[in-house]
LOKEVO-575487 format. One record per residue (C-alpha): residue number from 1; residue in three letters; y, x, z. Coordinates in nm, 3 decimals, always signed. Each point is the difference from the previous one (the first is absolute). Layout:
BEGIN
NUM  ALA  Y  X  Z
...
***
This chain:
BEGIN
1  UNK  -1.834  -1.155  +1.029
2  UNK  +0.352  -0.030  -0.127
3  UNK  +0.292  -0.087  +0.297
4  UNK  +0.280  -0.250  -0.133
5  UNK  +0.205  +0.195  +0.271
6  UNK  +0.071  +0.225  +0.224
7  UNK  -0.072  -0.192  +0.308
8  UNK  -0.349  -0.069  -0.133
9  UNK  -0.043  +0.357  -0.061
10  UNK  +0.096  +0.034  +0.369
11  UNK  -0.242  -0.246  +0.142
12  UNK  -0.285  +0.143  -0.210
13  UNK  +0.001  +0.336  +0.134
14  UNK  +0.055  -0.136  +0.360
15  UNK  -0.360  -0.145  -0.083
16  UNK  -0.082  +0.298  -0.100
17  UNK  +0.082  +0.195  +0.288
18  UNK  +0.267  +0.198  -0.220
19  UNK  +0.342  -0.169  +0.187
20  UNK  +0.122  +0.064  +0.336
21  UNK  +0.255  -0.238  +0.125
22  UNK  +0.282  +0.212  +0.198
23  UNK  +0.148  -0.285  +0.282
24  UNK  +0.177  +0.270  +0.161
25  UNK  +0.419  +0.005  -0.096
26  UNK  +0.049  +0.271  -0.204
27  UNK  +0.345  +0.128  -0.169
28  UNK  +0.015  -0.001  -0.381
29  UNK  +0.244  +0.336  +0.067
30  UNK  -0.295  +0.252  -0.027
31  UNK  -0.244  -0.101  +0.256
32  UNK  -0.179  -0.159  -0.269
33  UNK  -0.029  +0.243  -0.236
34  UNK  -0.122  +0.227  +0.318
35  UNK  -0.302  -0.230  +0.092
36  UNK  -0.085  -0.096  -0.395
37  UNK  +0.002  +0.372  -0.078
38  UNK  -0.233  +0.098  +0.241
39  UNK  -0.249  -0.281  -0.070
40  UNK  +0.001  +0.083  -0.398
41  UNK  -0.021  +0.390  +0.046
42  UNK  -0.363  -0.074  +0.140
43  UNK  -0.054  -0.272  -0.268
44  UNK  +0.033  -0.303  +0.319
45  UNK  +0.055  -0.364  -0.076
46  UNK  +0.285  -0.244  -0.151
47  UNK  +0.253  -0.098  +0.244
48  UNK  +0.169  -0.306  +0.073
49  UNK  +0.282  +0.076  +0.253
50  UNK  +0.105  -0.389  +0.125
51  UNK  +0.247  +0.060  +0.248
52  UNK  +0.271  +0.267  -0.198
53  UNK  +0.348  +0.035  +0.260
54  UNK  +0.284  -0.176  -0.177
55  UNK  -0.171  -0.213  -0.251
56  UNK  -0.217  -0.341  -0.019
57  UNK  -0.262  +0.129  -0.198
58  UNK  -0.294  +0.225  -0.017
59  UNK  -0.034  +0.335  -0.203
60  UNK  -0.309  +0.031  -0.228
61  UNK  -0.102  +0.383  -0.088
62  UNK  -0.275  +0.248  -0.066
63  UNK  -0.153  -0.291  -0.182
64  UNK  -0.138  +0.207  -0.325
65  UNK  -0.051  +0.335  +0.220
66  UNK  -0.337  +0.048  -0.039
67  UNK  -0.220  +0.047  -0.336
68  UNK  -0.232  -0.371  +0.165
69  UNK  +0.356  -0.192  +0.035
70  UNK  +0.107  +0.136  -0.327
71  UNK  -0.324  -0.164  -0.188
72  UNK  +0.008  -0.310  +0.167
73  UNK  +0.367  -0.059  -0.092
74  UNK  -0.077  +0.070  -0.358
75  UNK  -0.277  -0.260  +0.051
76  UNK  -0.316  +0.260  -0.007
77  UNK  -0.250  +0.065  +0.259
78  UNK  -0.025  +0.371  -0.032
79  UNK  +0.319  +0.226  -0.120
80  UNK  -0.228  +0.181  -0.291
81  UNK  -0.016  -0.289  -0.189
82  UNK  +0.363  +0.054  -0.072
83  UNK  -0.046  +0.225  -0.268
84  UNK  -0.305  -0.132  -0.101
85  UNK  +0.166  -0.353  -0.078
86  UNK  +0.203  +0.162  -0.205
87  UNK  -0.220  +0.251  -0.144
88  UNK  -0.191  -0.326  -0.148
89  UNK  +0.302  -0.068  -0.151
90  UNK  +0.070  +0.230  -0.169
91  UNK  -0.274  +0.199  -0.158
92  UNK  +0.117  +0.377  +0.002
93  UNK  -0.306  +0.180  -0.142
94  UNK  +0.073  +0.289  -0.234
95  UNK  -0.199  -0.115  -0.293
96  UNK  +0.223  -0.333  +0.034
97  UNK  +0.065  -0.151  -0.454
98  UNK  +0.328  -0.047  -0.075
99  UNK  -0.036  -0.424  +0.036
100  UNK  -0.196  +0.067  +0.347
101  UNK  +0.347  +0.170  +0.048
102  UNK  +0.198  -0.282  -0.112
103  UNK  -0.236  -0.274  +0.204
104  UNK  +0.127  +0.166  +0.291
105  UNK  +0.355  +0.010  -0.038
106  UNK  -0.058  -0.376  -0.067
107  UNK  -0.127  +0.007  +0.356
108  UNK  +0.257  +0.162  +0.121
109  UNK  +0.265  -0.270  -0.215
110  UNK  -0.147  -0.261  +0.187
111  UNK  +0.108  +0.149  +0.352
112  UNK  +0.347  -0.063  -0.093
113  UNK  -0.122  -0.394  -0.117
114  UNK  -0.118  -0.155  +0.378
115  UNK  +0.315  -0.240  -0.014
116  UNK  +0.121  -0.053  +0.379
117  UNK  -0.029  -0.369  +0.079
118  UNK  +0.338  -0.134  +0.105
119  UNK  +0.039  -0.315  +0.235
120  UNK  +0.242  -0.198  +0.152
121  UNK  +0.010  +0.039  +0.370
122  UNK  -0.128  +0.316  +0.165
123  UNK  -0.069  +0.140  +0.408
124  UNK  +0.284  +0.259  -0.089
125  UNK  +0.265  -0.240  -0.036
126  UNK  -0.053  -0.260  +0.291
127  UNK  +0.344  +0.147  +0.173
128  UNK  +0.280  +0.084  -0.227
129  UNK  +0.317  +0.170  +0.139
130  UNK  +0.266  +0.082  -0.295
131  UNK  +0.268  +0.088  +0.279
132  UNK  -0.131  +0.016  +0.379
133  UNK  -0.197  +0.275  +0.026
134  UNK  -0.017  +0.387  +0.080
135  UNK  -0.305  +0.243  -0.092
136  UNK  +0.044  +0.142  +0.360
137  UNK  -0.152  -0.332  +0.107
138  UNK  -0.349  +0.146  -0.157
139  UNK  -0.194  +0.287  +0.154
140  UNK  +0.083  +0.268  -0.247
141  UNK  -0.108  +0.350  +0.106
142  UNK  +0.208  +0.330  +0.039
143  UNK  -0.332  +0.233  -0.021
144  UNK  +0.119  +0.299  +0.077
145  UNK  +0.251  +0.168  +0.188
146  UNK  +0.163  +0.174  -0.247
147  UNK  +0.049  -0.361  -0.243
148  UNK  +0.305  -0.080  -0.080
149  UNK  -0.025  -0.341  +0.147
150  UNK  -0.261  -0.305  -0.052
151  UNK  -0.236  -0.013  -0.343
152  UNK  -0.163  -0.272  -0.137
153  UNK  -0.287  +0.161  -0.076
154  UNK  -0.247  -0.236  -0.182
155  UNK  +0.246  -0.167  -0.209
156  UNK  -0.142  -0.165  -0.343
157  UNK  +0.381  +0.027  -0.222
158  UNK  -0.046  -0.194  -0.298
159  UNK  +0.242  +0.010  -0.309
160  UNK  +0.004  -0.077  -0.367
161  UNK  +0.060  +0.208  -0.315
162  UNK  +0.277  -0.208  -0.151
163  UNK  -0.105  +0.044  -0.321
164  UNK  -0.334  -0.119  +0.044
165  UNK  +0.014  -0.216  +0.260
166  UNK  -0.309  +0.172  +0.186
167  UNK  -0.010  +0.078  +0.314
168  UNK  -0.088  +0.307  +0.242
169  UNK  -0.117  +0.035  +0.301
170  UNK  +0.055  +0.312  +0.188
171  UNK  -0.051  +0.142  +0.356
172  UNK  +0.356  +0.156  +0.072
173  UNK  +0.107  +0.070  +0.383
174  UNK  +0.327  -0.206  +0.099
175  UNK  +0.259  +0.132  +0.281
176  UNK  +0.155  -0.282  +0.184
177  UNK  +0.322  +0.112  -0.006
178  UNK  +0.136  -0.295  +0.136
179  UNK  -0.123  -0.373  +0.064
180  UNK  +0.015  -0.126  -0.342
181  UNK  +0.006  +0.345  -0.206
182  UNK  -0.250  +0.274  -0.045
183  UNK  -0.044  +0.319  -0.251
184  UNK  -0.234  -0.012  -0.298
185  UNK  -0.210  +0.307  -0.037
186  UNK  -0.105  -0.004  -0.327
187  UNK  -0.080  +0.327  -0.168
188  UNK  +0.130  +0.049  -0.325
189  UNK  -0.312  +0.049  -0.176
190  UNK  -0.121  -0.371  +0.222
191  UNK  -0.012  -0.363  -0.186
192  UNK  +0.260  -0.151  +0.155
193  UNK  +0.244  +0.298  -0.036
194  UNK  -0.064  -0.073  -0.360
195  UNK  +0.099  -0.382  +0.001
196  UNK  +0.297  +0.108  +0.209
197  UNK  +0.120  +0.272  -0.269
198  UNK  -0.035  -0.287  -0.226
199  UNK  +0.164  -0.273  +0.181
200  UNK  +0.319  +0.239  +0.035
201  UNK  +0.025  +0.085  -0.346
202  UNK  +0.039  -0.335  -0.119
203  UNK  +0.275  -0.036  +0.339
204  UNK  -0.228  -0.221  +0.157
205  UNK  -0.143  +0.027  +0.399
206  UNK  -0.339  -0.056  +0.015
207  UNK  -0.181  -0.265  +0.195
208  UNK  -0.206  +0.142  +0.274
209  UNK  -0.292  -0.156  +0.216
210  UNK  -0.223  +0.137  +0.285
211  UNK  -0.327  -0.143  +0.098
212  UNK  -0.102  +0.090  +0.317
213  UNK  -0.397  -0.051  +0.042
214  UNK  -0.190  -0.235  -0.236
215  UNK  -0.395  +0.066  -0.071
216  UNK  -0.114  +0.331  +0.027
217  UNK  -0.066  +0.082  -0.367
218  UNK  +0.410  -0.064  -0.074
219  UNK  +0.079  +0.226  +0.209
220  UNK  -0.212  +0.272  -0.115
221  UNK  +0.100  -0.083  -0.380
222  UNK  +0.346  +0.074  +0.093
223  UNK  -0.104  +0.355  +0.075
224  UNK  -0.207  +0.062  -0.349
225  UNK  +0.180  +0.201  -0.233
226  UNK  -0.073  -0.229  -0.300
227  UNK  +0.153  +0.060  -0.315
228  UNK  +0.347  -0.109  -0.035
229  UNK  -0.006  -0.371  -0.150
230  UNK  -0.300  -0.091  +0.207
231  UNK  +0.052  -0.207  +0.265
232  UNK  -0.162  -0.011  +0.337
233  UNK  -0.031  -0.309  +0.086
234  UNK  -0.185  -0.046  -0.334
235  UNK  -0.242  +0.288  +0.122
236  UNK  -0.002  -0.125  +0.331
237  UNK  -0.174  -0.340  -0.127
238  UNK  -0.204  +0.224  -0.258
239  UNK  -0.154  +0.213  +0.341
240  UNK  -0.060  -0.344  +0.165
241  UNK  -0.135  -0.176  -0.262
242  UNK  +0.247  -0.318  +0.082
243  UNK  +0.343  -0.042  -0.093
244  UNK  +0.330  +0.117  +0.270
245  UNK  +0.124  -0.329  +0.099
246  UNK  +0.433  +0.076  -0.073
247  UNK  +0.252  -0.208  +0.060
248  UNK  +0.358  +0.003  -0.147
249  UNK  +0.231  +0.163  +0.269
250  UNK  +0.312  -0.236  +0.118
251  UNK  +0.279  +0.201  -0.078
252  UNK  -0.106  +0.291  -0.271
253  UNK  -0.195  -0.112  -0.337
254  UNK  -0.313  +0.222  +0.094
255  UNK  -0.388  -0.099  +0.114
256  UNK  -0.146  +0.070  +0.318
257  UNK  -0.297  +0.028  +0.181
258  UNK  -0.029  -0.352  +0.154
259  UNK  -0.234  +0.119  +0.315
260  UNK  +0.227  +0.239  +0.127
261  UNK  +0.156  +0.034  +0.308
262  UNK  +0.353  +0.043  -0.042
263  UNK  +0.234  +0.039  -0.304
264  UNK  +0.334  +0.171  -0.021
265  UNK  +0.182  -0.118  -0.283
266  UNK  +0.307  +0.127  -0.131
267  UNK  +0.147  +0.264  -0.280
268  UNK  +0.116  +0.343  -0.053
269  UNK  +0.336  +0.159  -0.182
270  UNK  +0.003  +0.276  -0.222
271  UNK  +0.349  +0.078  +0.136
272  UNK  -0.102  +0.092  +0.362
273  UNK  -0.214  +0.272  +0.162
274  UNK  -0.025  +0.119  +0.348
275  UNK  -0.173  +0.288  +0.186
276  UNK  -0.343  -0.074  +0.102
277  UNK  -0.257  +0.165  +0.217
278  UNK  -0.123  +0.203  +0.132
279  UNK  -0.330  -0.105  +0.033
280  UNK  -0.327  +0.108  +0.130
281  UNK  -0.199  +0.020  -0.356
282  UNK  -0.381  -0.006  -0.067
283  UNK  +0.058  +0.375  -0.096
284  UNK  -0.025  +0.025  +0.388
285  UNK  +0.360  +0.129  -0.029
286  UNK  +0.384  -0.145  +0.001
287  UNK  +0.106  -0.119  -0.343
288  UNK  +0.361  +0.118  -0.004
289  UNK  +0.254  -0.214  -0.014
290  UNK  +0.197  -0.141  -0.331
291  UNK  +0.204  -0.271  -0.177
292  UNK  -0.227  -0.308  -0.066
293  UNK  +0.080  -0.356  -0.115
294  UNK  +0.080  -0.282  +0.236
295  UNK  -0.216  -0.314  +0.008
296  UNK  +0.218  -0.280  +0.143
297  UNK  -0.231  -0.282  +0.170
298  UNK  +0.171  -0.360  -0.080
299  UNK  -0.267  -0.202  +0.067
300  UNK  -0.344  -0.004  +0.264
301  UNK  -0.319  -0.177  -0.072
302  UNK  -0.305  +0.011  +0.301
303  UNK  -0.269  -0.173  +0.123
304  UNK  +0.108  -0.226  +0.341
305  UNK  -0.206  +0.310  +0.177
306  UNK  -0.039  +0.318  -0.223
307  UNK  -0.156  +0.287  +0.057
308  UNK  +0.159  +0.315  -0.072
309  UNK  -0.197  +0.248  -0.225
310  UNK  +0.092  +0.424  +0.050
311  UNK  -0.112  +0.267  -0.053
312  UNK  +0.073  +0.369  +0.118
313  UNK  -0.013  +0.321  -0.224
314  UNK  +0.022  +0.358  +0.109
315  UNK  -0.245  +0.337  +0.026
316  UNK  -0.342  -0.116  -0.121
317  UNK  -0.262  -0.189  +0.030
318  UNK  +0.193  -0.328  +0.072
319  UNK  -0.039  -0.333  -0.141
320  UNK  +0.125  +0.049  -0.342
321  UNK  -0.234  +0.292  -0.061
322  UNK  -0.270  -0.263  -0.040
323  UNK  +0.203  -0.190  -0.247
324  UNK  +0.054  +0.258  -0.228
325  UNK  -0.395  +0.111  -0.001
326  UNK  -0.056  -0.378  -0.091
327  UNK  +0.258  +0.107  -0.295
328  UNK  -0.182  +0.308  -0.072
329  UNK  -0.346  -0.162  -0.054
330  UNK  +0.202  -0.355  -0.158
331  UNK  +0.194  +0.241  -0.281
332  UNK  -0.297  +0.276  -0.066
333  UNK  -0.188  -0.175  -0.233
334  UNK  +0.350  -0.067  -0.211
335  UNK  +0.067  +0.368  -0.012
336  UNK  -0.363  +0.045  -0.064
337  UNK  +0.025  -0.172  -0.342
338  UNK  +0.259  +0.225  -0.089
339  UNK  -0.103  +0.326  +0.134
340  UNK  -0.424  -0.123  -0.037
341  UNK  -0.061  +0.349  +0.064
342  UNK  +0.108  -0.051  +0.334
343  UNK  -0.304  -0.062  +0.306
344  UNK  +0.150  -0.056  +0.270
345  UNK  +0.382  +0.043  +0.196
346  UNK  +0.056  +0.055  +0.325
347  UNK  +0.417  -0.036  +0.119
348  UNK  -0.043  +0.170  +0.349
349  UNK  +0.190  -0.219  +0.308
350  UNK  +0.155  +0.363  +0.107
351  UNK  +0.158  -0.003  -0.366
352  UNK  +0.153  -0.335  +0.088
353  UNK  -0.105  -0.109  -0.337
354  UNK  +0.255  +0.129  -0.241
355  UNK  -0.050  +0.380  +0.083
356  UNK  -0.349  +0.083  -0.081
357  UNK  -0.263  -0.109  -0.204
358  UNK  -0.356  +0.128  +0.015
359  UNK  -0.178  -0.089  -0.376
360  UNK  -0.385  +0.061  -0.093
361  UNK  -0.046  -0.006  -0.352
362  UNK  -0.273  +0.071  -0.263
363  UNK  +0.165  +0.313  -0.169
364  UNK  -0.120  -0.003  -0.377
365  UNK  +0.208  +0.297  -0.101
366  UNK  +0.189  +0.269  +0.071
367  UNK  +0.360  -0.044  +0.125
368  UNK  -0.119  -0.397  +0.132
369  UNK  +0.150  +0.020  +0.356
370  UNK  +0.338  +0.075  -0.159
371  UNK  -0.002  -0.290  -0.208
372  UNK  -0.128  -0.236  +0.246
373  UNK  +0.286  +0.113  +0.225
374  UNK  +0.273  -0.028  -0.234
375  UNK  -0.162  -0.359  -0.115
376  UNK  +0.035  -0.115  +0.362
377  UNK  +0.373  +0.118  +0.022
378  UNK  +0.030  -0.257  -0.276
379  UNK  -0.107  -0.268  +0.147
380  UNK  +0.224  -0.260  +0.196
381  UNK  +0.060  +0.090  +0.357
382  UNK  -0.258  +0.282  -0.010
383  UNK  +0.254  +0.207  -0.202
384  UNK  +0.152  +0.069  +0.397
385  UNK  -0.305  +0.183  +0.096
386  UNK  +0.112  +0.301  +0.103
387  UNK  -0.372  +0.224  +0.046
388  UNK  -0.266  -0.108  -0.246
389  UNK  -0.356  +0.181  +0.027
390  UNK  -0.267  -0.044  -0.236
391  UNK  -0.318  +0.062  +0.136
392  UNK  -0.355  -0.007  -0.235
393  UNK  -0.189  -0.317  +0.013
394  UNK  -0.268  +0.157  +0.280
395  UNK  +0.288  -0.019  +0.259
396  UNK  +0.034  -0.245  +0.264
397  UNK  +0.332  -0.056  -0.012
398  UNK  +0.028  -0.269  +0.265
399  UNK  -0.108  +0.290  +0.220
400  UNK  +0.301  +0.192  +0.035
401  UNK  -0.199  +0.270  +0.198
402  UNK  -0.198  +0.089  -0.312
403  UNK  +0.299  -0.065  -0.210
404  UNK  +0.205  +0.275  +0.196
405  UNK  -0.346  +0.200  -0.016
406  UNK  -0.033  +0.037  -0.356
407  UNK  +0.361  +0.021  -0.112
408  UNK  +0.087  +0.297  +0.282
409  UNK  -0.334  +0.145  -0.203
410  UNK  +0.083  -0.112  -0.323
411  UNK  +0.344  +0.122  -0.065
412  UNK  +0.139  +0.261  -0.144
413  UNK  +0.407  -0.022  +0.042
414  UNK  +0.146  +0.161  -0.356
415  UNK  -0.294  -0.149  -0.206
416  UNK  -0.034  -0.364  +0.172
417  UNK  +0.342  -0.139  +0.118
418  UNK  +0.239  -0.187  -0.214
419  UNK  +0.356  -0.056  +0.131
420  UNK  +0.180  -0.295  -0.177
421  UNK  +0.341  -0.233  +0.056
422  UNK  +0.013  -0.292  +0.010
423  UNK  +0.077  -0.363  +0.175
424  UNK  -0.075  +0.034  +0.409
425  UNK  -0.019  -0.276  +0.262
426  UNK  +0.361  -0.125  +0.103
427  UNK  -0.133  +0.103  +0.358
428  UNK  -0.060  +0.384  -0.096
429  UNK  +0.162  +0.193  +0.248
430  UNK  -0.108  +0.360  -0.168
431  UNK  +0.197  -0.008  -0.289
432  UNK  +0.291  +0.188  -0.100
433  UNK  +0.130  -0.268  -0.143
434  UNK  -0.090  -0.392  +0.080
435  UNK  -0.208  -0.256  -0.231
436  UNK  -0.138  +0.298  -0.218
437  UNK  -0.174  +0.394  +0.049
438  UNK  -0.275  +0.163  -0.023
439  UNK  -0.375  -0.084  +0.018
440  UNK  -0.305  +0.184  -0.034
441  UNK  -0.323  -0.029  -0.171
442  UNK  -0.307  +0.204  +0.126
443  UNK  -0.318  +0.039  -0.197
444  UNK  -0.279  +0.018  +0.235
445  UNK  -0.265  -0.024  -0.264
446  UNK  -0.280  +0.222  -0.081
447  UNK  +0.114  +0.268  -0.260
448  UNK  -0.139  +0.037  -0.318
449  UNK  -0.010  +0.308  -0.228
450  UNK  +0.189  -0.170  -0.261
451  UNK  +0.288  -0.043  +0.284
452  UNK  +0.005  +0.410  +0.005
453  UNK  -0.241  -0.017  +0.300
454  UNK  -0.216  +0.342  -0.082
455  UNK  -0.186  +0.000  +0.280
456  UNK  -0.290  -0.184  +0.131
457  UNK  +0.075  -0.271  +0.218
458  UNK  -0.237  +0.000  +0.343
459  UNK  -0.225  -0.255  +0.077
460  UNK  +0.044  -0.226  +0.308
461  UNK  -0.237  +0.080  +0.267
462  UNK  -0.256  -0.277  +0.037
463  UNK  -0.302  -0.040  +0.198
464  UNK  -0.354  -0.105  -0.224
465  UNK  -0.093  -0.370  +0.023
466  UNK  -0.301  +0.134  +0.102
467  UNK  +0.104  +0.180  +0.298
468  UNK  +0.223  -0.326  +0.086
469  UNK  -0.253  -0.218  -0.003
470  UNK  -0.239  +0.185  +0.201
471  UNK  +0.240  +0.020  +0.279
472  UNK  +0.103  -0.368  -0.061
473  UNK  -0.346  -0.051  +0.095
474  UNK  -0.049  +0.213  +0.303
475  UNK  +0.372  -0.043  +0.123
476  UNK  -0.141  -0.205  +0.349
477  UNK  -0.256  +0.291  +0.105
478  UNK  +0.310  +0.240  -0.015
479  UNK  +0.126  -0.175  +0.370
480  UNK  +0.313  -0.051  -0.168
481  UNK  +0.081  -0.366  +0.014
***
């Protein structure tokens, strides 16, 4: 089923059972993040908080926290056939011909070719207010104690490269700083940071707009770390299989989502910064706080009664855990037809998805796992992994007990351990320095004698099928059931 927007999304999983409606007040200030935290730390329902103290309308969150929720935003019944959509796609066997090769980067042109549809009236822009308004009128969270103030924390920021004229669509957190101006945290390495570097060397502010909401598969794209020139909302239609409806924005010359809740319209100059955070991070600690950009908000565009869509991040598992598993099994198959010796990745929630990477492969020859692990430090945003492991293809990697198991068994520190620098996540706190440092590559692989291994490797205990299926048999005149 694909969801033109959020609210349909909403009143899906209410049918569903997977939405609690919250009638209690409740204080944006924390309390929110309180309850929502403890409901997605044992993997509980969406909530939809409809009376928030000091604001008109209700609070969406915890919408995508489960790995259910997650599938049926992405319009699939069960959350496995995430990675097998894709891995029909793209064919990633390892006897793949040259022009099978090419056939599938055609496929993977045409994700950048699913044209949004633009109209002429849109839900988003049934109020307009270009002067009398404040953000403060919207329930916009402070999560944790130690913020620096209120985050936007679901924010879709869309620019354009100026030089191509396509646009990006990013998932940046936004301070309100004030009732018409908010920070911009965009990484350097992030989309939009690039448009911005490129607005201010040709002396130019760039145009800024923030959906809030719209259908469920949007707001995912703007999460995907797609290749720089691809746009979301392009791959947003592609996933859906029918076009974004956009519509022009009234005071900026950029698209947007048409079903979406709110829209903040407005610019940002290369000439001003201000200190932002901290904030509460998915890394389950404080990012520290640092000069940012400031987005000033000219214009509002809402629905006559929005809903306002949050999210909270902090020590996982927490709603944006499941995301980035959906991104995990989306993305494998890509990395897959580069690396096709590759079975099967596993990016652990405790490594918070940029600092470890757990990778099965089919080792061919000796020295593999160190190729495979420099090859995946080459690749887009998995160069910021900062533990890779490379397991043989016989490993369950998606069972991090076994995973542990064999590479506390497998590895021998001077012979198996490569130490590299390189790019690290902005939000790296172990550093020396920030933005760049030190990772680590572990080969967890059998050893081979042409690897200098001269001994003989043991066997892993294993009981006979025989003796298995005899007590398979007999298991209920044990007593033990």
């Amino acid at each position: 089923m694909v969801f033109n927007d959020v609210r349909e999304f909403i009143s899906f999983l209410e049918e569903k059972g997977e939405l609690v409606r919250v009638r209690e007040e409740v204080d944006p200030i924390l309390e929110i993040t309180e309850i929502a935290d403890r409901i997605s730390k044992k993997q509980g329902p969406a909530l939809l908080f409809e009376r928030v103290k000091r604001s008109r309308y209700p609070v969406a969150i915890n919408l995508f926290g489960s790995y259910q929720r997650m599938a049926w935003a992405l319009g699939l019944e069960r959350f496995e056939e995430i990675g097998q959509q894709f891995e029909s796609l793209l064919r990633t066997d390892p006897d793949m011909k040259f022009v099978q090769k090419m056939e599938a980067l055609y496929n993977l042109y045409k994700l950048s070719t699913s044209k949004p549809k633009e109209v002429k009236r849109a839900p988003c822009q049934e109020i307009v207010r270009d002067a009398d308004f404040s953000l403060f009128e919207y329930p916009i969270l402070q999560c944790w104690p130690g913020d620096a103030g209120r985050f936007i924390t679901l924010p879709l920021v869309i620019t354009k490269d100026p030089e191509t004229g396509k646009q990006n669509v990013g998932m940046y957190r936004l301070q309100v700083f004030d009732g018409k101006t908010t920070g911009m945290h965009w990484h350097t390495h992030h989309d939009g940071a690039v448009n911005f570097r490129k607005n201010a060397k040709m002396g130019r502010k760039t145009e800024v707009a923030v959906a809030l909401g719209g259908d469920p598969v949007t707001i995912f794209s703007a999460t995907a770390p797609l290749p720089y020139g691809v746009e979301e909302l392009f791959f947003a239609g592609f996933l859906r299989k029918r076009a974004i409806e956009v519509v022009k924005a009234k005071t900026v010359d950029l698209l947007v989502p048409a079903q979406a809740e709110i829209i903040l319209e407005g610019y940002v100059d290369p000439s001003e910064e201000r200190i932002e955070g901290p904030f509460g991070d998915h890394t389950g600690y404080y990012s520290v706080a640092d000069k940012y950009p400031v987005f000033h908000v000219t214009c509002v565009t809402q629905r006559k009664e929005p809903i306002y869509p949050a999210t909270i991040v902090g020590k996982p598992p927490m709603e944006d855990c499941y995301m980035g598993k959906a991104t995990e099994r989306m993305f494998l198959p890509f990395i897959k037809m580069q690396l096709p010796e590759i079975v099967d990745m596993n990016l652990p929630l405790e490594g918070v998805f940029h600092n470890c990477a757990l990778i099965s492969i089919r080792k061919s020859y000796p020295m593999h796992a160190r190729k495979v692990m420099n090859a995946i430090w080459g690749l887009g945003q998995m160069m910021f992994t900062k533990f890779v492991i490379i397991y043989d293809e016989d490993v369950n990697v998606q069972n991090t007990s076994e995973a542990a198991w064999k590479a506390f068994n497998n590895v021998d520190p001077a012979r198996d351990i490569v130490v590299s620098e390189g790019p690290l996540d902005v939000l790296d706190h172990a550093s020396p320095r920030p933005i760049y440092g030190a990772k680590m590559g572990i080969d967890a692989t059998k050893k081979w004698p042409e690897e200098g291994y001269q001994r003989q490797w043991p066997d892993e205990i294993r009981m006979s099928d025989e003796i298995k299926a005899l007590v398979d048999r007999r298991w209920k005149s044990y007593g033990l059931e």
